[in-house]
C-alpha positions as CSV (number, residue, x, y, z in Angstrom):
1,X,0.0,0.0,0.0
2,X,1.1,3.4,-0.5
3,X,2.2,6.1,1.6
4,X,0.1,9.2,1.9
5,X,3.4,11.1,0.5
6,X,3.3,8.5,-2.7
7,X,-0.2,9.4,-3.4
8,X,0.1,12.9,-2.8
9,X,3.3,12.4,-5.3
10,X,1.0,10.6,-7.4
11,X,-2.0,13.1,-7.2
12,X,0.4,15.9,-8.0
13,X,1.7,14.1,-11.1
14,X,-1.7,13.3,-12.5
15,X,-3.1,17.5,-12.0
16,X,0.1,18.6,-14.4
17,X,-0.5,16.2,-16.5
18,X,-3.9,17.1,-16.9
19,X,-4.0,20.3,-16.4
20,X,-0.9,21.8,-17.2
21,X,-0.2,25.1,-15.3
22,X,0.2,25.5,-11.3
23,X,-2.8,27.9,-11.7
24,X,-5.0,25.5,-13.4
25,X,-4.1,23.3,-10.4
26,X,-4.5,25.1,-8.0
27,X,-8.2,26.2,-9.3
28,X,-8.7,22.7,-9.7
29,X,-8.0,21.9,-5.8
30,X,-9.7,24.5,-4.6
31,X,-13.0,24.4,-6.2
32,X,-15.9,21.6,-4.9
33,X,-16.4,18.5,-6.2
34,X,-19.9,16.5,-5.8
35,X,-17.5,13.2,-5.9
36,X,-16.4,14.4,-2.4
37,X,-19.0,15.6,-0.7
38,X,-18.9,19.1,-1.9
39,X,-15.6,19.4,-0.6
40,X,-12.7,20.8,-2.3
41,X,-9.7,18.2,-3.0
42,X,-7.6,20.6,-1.0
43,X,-10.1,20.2,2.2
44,X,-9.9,15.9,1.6
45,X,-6.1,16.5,1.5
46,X,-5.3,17.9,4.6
47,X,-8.4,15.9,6.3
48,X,-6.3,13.0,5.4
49,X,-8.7,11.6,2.9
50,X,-5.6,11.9,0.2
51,X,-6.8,7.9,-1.2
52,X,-10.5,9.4,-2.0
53,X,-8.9,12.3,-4.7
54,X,-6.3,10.2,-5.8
55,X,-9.1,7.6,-6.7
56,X,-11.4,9.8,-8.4
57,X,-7.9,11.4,-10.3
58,X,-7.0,7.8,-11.3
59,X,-10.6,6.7,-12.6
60,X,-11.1,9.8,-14.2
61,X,-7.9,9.2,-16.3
62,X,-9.1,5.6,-17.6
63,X,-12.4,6.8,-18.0
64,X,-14.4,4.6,-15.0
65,X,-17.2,6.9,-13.8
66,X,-17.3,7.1,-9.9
């Protein structure tokens, strides 16, 4: 299993890939998402739920709706 510092690794890897500038990023992780709750990624983050983002990240790359 990974550490919280690989997925955040990971999660930060799969936002420039997607979205290409720090500010697209960072509007990214600061707006809410209805696949968490209404809460921003950022707020998952430092509640520790790090695994929920990276899963949405990762199924949203290979297409699997959540």
């Amino acid at each position: 299993m990974a550490t919280e510092q690989e997925m955040i690794a990971r999660i930060q890897e799969i936002l420039k890939q997607v979205f290409i500038t720090d500010k697209n990023v960072e509007i990214w992780l600061n707006e809410p998402h209805p696949d968490l709750g209404k809460r921003t990624p950022q707020q998952c983050i430092e509640n520790g739920n790090v695994g929920a983002v990276l899963t949405m990240l990762e199924n949203a790359l290979i297409g699997t709706p959540t």
